[in-house]
Backbone as a printed PyTorch tensor [residue, N CA C, xyz], in Angstrom:
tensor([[[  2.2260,  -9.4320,  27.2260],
         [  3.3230,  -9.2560,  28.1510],
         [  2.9610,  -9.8660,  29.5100]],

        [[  1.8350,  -9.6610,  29.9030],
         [  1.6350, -10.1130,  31.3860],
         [  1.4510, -11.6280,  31.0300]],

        [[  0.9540, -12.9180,  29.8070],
         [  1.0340, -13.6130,  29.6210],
         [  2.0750, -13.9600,  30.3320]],

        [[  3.3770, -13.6160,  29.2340],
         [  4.5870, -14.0990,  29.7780],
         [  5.4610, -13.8340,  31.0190]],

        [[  4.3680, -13.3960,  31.6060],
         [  5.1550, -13.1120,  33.0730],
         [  5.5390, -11.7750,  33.5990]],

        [[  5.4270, -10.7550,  32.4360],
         [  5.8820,  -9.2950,  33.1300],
         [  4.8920,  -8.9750,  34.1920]],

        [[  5.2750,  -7.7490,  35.1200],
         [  4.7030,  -7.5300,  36.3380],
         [  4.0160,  -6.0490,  35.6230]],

        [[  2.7310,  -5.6270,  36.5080],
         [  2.6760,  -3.8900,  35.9310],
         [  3.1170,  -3.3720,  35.3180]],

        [[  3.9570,  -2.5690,  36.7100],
         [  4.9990,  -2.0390,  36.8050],
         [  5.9770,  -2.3630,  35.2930]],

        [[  6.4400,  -3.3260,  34.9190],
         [  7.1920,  -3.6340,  34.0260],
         [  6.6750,  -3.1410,  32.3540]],

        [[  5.4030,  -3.2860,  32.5790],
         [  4.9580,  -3.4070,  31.2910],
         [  4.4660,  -1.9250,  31.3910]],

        [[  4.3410,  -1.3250,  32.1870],
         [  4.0160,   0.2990,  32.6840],
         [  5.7180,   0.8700,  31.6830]],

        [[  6.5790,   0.5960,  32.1220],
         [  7.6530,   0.9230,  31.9040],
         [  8.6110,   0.9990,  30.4430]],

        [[  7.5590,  -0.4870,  30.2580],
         [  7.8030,  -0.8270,  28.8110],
         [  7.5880,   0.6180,  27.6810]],

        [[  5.9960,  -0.1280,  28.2700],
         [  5.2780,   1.1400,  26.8920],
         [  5.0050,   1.9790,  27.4100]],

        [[  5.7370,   3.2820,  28.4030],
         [  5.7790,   4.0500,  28.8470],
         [  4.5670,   4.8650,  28.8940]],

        [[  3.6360,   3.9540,  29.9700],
         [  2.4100,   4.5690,  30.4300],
         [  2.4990,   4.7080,  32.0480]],

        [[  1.6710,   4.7430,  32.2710],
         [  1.8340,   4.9520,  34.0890],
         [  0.9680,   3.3150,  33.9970]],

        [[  1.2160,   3.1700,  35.5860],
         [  1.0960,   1.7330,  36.6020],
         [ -0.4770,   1.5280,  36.4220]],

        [[ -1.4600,   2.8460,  36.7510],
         [ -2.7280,   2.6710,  36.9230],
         [ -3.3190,   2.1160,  35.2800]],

        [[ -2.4620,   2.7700,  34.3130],
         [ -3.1020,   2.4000,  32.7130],
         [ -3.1830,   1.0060,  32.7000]],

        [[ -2.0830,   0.2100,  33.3590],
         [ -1.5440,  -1.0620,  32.9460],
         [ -2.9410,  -1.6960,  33.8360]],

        [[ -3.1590,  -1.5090,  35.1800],
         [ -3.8730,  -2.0470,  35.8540],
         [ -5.6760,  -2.1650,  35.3620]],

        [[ -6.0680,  -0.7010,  34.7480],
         [ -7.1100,  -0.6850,  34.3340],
         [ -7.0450,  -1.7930,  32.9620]],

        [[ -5.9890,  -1.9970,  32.5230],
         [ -6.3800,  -3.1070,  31.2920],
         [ -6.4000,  -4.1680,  31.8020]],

        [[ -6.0290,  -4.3950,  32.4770],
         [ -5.7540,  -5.7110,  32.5430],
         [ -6.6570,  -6.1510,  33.5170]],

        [[ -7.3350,  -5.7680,  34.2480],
         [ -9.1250,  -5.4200,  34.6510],
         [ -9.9690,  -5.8620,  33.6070]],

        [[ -9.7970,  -4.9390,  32.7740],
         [-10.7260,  -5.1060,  31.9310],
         [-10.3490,  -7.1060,  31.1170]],

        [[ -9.0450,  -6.7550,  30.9420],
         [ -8.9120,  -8.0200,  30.3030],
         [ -9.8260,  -9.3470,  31.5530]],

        [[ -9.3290,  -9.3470,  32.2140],
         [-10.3130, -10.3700,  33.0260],
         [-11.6100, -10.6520,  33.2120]],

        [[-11.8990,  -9.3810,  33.2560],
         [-13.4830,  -8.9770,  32.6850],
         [-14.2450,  -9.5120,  31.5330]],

        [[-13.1970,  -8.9470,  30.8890],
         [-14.3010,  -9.3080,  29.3690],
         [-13.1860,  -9.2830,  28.1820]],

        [[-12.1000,  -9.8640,  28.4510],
         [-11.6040, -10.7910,  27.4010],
         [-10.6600,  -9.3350,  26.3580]],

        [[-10.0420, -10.2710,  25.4640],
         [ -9.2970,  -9.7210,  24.7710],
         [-10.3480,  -8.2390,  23.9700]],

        [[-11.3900,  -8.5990,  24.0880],
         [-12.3370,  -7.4630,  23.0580],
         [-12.4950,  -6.5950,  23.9810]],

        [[-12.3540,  -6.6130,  25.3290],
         [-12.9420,  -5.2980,  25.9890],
         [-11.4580,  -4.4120,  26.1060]],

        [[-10.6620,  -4.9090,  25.4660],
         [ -9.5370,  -4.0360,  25.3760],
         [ -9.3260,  -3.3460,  23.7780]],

        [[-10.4200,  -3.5060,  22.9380],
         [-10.3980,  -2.5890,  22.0950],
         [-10.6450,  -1.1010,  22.2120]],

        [[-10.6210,  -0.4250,  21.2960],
         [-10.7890,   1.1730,  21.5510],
         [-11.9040,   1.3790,  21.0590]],

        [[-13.0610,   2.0650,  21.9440],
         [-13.9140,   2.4100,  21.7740],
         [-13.7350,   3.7550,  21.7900]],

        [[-14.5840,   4.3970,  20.7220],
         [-13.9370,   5.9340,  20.6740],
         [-15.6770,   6.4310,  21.3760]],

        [[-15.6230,   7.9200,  22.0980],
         [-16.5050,   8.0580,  23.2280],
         [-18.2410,   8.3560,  21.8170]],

        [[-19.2520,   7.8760,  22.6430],
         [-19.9060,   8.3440,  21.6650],
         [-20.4760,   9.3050,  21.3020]],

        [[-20.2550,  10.6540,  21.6380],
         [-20.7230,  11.4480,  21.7110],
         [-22.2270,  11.7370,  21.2240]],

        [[-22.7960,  12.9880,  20.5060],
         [-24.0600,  13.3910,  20.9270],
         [-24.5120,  12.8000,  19.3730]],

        [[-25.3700,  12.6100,  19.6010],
         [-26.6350,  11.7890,  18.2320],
         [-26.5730,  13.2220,  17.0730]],

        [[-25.9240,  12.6470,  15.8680],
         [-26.0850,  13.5190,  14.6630],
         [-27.5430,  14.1750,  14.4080]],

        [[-27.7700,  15.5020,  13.9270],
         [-28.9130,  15.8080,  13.9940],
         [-29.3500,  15.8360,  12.0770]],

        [[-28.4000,  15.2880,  11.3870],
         [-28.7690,  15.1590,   9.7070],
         [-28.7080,  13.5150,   9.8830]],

        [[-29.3960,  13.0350,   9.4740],
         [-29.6370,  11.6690,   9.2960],
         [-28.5510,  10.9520,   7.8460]],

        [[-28.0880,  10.0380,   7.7600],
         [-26.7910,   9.7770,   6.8620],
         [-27.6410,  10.1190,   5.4960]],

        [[-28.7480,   9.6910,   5.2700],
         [-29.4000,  10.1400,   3.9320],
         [-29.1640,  11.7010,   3.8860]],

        [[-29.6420,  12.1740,   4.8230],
         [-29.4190,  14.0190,   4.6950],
         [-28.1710,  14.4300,   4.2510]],

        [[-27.6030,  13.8100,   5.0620],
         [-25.5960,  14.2240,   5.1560],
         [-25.5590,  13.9040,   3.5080]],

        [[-25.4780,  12.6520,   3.2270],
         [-25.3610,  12.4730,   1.6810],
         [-25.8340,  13.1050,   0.5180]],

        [[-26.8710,  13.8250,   0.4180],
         [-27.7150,  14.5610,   0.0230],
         [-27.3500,  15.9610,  -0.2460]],

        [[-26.7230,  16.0880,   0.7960],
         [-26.4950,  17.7140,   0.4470],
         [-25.5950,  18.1440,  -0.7370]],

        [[-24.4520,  17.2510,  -0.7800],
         [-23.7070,  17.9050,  -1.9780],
         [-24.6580,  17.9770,  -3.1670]],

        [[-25.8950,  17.2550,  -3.0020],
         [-26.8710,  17.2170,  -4.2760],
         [-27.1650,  18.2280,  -4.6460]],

        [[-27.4890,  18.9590,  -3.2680],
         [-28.3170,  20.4910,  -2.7660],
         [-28.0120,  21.7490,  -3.3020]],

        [[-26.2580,  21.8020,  -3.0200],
         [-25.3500,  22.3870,  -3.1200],
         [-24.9380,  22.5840,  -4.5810]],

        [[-25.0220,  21.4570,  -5.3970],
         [-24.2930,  21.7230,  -6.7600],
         [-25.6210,  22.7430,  -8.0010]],

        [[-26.6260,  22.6530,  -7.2140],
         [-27.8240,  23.5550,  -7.7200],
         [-26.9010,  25.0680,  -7.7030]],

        [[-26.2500,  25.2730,  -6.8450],
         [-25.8910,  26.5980,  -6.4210],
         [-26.6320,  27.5390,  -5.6000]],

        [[-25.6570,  28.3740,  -5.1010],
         [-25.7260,  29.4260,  -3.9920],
         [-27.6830,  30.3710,  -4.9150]],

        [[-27.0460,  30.7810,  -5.5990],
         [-28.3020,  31.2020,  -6.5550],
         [-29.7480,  30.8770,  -6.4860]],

        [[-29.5420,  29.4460,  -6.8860],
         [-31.3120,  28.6930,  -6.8550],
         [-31.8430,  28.7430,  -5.6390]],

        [[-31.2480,  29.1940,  -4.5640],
         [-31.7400,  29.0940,  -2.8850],
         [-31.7490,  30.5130,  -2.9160]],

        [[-31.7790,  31.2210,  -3.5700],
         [-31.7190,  33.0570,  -3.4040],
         [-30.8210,  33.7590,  -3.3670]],

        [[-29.4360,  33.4460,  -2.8150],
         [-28.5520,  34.0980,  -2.4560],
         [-28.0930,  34.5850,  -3.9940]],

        [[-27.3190,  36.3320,  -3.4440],
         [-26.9390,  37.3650,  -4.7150],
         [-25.4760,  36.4120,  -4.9200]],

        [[-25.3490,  36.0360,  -6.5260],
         [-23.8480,  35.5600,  -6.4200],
         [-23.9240,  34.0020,  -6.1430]],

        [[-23.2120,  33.5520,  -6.8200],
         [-23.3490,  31.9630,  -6.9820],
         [-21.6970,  31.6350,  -6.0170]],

        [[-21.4730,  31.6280,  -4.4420],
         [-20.9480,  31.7940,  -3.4530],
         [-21.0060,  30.7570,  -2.4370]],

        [[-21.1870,  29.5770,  -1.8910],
         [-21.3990,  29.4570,  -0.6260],
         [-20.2100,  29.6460,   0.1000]],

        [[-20.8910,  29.9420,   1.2670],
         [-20.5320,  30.2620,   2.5250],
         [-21.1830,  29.4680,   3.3610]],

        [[-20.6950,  29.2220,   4.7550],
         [-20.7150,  28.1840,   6.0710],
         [-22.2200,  28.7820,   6.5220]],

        [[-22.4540,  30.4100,   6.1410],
         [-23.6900,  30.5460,   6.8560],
         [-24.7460,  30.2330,   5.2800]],

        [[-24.2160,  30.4820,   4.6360],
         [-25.3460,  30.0890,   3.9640],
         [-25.6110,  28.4240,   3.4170]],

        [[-24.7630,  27.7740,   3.3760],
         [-25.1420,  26.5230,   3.8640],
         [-25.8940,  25.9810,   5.1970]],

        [[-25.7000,  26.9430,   6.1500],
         [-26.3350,  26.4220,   7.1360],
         [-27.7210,  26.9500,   7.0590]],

        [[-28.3110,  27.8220,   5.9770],
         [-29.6380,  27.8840,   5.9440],
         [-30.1540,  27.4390,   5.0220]],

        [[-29.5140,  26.5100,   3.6630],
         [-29.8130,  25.6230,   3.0060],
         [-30.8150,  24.8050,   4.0020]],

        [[-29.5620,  24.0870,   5.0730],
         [-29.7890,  22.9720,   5.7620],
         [-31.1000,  23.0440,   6.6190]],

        [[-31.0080,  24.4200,   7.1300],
         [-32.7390,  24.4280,   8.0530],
         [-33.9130,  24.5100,   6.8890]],

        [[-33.5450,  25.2760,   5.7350],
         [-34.7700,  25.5180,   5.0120],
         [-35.0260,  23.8430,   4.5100]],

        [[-34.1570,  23.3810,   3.9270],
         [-34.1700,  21.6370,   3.7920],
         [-34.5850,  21.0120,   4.6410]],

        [[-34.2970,  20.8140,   5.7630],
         [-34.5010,  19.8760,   6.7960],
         [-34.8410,  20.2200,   8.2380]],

        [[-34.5870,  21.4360,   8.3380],
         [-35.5550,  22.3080,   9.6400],
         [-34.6350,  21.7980,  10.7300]],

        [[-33.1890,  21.9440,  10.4900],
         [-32.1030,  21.5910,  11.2800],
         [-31.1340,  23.0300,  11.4210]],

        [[-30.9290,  23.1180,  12.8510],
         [-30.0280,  24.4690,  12.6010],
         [-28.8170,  24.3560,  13.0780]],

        [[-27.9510,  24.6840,  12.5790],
         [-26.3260,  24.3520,  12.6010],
         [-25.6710,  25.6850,  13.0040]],

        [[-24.5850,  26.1770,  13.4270],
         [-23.5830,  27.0580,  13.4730],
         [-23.1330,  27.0050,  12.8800]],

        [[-22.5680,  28.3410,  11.4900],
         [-21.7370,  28.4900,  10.5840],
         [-20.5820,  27.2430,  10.9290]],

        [[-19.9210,  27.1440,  12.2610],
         [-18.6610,  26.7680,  12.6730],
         [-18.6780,  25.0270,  12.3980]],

        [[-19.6740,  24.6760,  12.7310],
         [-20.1130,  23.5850,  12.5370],
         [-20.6260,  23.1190,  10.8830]],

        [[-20.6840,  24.0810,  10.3030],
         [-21.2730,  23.6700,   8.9120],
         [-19.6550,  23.0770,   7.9410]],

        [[-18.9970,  24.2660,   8.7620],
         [-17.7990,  23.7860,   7.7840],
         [-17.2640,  22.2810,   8.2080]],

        [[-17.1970,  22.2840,   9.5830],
         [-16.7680,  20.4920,   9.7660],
         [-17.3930,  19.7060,   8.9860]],

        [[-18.6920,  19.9350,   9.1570],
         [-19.5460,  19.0480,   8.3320],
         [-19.0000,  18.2930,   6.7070]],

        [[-18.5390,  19.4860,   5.8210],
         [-18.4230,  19.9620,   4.6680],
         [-16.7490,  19.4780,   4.4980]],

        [[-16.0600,  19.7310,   5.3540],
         [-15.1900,  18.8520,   5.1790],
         [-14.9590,  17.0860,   5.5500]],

        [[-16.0010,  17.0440,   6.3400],
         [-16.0080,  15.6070,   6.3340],
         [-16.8700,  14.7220,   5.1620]],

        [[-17.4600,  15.7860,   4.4790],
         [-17.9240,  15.3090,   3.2400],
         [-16.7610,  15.3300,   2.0000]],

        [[-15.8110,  15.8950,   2.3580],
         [-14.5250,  16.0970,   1.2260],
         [-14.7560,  17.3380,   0.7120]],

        [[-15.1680,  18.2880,   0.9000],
         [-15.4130,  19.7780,   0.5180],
         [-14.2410,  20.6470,   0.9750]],

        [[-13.7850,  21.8790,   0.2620],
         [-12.8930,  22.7670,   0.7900],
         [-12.8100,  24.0040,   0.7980]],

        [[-12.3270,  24.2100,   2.0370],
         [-12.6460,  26.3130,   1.4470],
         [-12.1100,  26.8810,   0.2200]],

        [[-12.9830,  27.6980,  -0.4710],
         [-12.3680,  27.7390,  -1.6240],
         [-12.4590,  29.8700,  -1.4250]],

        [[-11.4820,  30.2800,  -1.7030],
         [-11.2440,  31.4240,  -1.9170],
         [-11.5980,  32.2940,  -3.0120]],

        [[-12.3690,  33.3450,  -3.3780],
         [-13.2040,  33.7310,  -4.5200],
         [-11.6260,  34.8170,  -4.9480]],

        [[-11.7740,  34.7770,  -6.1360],
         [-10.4940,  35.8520,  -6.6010],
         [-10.9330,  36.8990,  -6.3270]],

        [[-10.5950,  37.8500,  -6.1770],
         [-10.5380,  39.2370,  -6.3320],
         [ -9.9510,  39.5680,  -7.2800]],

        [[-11.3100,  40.1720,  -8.4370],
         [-10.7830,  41.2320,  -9.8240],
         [-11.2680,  42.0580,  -9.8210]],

        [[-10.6260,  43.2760, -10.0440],
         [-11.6790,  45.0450, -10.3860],
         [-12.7350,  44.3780, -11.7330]],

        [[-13.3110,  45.1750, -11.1160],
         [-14.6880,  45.0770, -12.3140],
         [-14.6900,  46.0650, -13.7720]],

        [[-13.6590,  46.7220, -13.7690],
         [-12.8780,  47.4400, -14.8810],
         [-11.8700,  46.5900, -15.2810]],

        [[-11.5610,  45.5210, -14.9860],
         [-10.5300,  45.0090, -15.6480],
         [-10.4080,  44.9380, -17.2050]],

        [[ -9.2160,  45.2460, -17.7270],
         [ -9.3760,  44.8990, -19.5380],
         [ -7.9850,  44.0380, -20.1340]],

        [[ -8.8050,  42.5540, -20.2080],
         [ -8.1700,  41.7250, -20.4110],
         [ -6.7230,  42.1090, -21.5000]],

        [[ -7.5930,  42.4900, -22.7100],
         [ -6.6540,  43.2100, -23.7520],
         [ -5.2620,  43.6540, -23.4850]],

        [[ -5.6830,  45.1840, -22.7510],
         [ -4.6660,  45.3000, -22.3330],
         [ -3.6010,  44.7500, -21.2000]],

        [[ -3.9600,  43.7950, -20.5820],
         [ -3.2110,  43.7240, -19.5590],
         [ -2.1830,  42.6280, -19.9910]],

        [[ -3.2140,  41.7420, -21.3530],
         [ -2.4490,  40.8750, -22.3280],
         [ -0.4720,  41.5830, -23.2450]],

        [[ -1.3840,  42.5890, -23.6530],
         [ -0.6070,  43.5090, -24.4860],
         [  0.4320,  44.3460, -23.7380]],

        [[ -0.0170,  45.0280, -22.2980],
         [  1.4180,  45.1880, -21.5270],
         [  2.1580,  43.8930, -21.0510]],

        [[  1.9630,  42.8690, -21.0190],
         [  2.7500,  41.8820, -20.5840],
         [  3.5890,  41.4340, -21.6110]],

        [[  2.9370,  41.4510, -22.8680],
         [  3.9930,  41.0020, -24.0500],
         [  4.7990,  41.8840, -24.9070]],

        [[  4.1570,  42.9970, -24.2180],
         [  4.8560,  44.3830, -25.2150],
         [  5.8150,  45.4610, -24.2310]],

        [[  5.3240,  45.4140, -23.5450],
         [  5.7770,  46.6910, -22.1900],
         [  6.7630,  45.8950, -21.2300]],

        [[  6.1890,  45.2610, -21.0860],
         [  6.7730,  44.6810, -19.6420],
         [  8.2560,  43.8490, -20.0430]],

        [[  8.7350,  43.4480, -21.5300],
         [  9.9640,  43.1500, -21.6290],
         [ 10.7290,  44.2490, -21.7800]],

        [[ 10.1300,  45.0880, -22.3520],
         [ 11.4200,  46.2190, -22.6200],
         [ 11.4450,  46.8520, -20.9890]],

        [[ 10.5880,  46.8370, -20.2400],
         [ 10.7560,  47.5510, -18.5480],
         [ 11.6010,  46.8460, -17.9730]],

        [[ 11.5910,  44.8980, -18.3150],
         [ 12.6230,  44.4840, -17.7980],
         [ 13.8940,  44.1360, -18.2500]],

        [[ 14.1540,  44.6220, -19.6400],
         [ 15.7200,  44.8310, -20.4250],
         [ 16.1950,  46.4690, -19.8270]],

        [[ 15.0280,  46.6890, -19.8480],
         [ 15.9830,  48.0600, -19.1690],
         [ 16.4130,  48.0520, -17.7640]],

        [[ 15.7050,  47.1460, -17.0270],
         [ 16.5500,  47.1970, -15.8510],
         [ 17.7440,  46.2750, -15.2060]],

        [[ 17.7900,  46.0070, -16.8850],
         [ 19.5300,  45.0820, -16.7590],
         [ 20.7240,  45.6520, -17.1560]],

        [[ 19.8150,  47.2260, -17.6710],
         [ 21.1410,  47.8350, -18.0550],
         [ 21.9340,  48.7270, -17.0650]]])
């Protein structure tokens, strides 16, 4: 746009940014060319699992909750995160384990809740036997 002649202001208006956005690019464009107007995203703080580690873990993980001690074949964010120190002597926040875990493609997964008396049998046998005549009768 400023190629062809628009002013700031104009091109502020265009792509409905403010005057100073337009000015800082186009700074930069003089500066250092069409590439210093790419997006650099900020870099924040140095990963503390190294990409081999990061990759690795689902390895860790498919052993199960179990082979690392835990009662119940379960993970959880905290107990992944003591996989990860006992592995690699790295310590994470539950809160942080789960980002992690989803940026690996992982998902919370919800454990069912069943009584531990449950009896399949019957619950088979009221559904196919009981439970139609409870609901013919309440059409009458």
């Amino acid at each position: 746009m400023h190629e062809e002649g628009w002013t700031g202001q104009e091109i502020a208006v265009a792509l409905g940014v403010s005057p100073g956005a337009v000015s800082q690019w186009l700074k930069r464009l003089r500066s250092g060319g069409q590439e210093a107007l790419r997006a650099k995203p900020p870099p924040g703080p140095t990963p503390r699992l190294s990409p081999d580690q990061r990759a690795r873990l689902p390895e860790l993980l498919a052993w199960g909750a179990e082979a690392y001690g835990f009662l119940g074949d379960v993970w959880t964010a905290k107990r992944v995160a003591t996989v990860i120190e006992q592995e690699y002597g790295v310590r994470y926040h539950p809160d942080h384990v789960g980002r992690l875990l989803r940026a690996l493609g992982w998902s919370v997964q919800k454990p069912v809740t069943r009584a531990t008396q449950r009896d399949e049998a019957a619950i088979t046998a009221w559904c196919e036997h009981r439970w139609p005549e409870v609901k013919k009768k309440g059409r009458d």
